[in-house]
N, C-alpha and C positions, 0 to 999 in steps of 0.2 A: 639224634640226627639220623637222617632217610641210611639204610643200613647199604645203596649205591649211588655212585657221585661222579657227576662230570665234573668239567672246570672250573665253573661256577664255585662247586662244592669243596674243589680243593683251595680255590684263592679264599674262600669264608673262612674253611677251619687256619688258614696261613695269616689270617687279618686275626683271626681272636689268638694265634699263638704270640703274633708279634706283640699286641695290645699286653699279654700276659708278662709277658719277657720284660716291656716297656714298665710297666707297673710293678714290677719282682726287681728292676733293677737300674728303675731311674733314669734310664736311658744312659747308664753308664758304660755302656759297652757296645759291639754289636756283634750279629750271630751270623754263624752263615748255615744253610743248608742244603745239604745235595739231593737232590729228588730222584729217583731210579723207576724203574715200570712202567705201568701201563697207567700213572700218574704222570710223568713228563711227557708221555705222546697226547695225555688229553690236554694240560695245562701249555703247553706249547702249541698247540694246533697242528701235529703229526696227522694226529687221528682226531679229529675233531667228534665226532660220535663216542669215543671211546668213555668208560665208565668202568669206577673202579668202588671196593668197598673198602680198601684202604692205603694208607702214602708209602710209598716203601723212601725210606730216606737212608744217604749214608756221612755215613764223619759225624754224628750226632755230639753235639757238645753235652758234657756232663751235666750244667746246668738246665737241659731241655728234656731230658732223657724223663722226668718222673711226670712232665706236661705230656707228651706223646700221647697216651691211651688216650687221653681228653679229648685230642681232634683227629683220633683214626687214623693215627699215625705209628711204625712202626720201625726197628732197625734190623727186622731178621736179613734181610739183603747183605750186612754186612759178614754174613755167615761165609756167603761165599763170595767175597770181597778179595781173596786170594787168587780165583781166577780173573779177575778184571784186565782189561789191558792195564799194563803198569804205569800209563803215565795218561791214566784218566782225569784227573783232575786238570794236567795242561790243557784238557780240551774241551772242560764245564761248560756252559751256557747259560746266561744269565734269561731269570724271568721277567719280566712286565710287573713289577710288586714294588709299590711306593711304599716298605716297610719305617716303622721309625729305627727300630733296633735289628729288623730282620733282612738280611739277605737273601735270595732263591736263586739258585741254580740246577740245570737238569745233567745228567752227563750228554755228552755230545751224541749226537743224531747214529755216527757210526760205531759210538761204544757202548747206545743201546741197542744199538742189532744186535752188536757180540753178546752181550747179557743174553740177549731171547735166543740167540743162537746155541748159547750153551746150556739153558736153562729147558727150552724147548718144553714145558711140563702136559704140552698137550693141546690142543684146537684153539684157545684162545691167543698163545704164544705164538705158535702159524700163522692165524688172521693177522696179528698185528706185524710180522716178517709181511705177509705177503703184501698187507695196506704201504709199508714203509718201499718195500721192494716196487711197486707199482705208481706212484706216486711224485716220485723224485726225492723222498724226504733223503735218502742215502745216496752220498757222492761214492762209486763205487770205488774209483782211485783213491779215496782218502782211505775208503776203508781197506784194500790191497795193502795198503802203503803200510798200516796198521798189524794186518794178518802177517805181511811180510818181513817185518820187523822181529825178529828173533828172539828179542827180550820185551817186547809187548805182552803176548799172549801164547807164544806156543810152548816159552819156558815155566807157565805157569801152570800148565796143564800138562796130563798122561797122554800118551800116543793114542788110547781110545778116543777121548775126546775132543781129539785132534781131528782125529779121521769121521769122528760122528758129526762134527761143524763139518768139514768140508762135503760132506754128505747131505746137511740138511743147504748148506748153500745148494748144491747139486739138483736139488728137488727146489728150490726157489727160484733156479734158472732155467728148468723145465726138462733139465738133463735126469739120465737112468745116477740115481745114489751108489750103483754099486757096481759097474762098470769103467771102474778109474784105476788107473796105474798108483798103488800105495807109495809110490818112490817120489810120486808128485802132490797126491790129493788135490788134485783141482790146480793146479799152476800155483800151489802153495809148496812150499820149503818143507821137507821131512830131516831130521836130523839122520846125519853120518854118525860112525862110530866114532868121529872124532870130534864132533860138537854137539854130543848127548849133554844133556842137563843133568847134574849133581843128583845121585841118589835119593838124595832127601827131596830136589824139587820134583821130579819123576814120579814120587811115591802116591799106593793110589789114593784116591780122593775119595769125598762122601758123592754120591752121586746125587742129583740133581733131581 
């Protein structure tokens, strides 16, 4: 297969996974699958231009896990699956996929900002902040709502990290990154010493 893919490329390799799944198990079951990256902004029409060279997926069922390499599919996302907002799945989004055994879902529009937000690995992760920030694909109160939530995402992550999102938001709203009161970070919540997170959740992470 072309070694980059737009949506096209992602529903083909999703139509011969399902045909697989179908054929391995009679249609006795069905699967679902979470799509994550700059595969859910092509395959949902975010970013319609977008092109990737492979699916980043999470929650992979065991049964699907040895088919993966097959169609350019991969589960290292799930690596850092720990920082995600924590109640990401409430907020999946179903694809456009007449599966027989397969279901597609992408995470929601504002829980993959959060992913490119903390992930950030570099210019392609910017373009796609900035296409989503520019575009309408991101309702900005849903994802407030989110940031501001205590047990979403700010307990799942280090105080760097914290401060380094409300920094790259900073620079996608056309604001100075480093001219902000650290007590607020951008109209976001910083913990008191009385509602620090658990030593263990605190502790630092692998970086990104």
């Amino acid at each position: 297969m072309d070694s980059s893919f737009g949506k096209e490329g992602i529903l083909s390799r999703l139509r011969l996974l399902d045909e697989d799944l179908d054929f391995r198990f009679g249609g006795a079951r069905r699967f679902e699958l979470v799509i994550s990256g700059g595969s859910a902004l092509s395959i949902r029409g975010l970013i319609p231009s977008r092109v990737t060279t492979d699916i980043d997926v999470l929650s992979v069922p065991d049964e699907v896990v040895d088919l993966m390499s097959a169609y350019d599919m991969n589960s290292h996302v799930d690596t850092f699956r720990y920082m995600y907002p924590t109640h990401w799945h409430d907020r999946i989004r179903p694809v456009e996929f007449d599966g027989s055994v397969l279901d597609v879902y992408t995470l929601g529009n504002e829980d993959l900002a959060i992913t490119k937000l903390l992930s950030w690995r570099g210019d392609k992760d910017r373009r796609d902040l900035e296409n989503m920030w520019s575009n309408g694909s991101i309702n900005r109160s849903a994802l407030n709502s989110i940031l501001l939530d205590i047990t979403e995402v700010r307990i799942n992550i280090t105080e760097a990290q914290w401060n380094l999102l409300n920094q790259r938001i900073a620079v996608l709203d056309g604001r100075d990154p480093f001219s902000f009161d650290t007590s607020t970070t951008f109209g976001f919540p910083s913990f008191s010493s009385d509602d620090q997170p658990s030593p263990e959740l605190d502790a630092p992470h692998p970086s990104l």
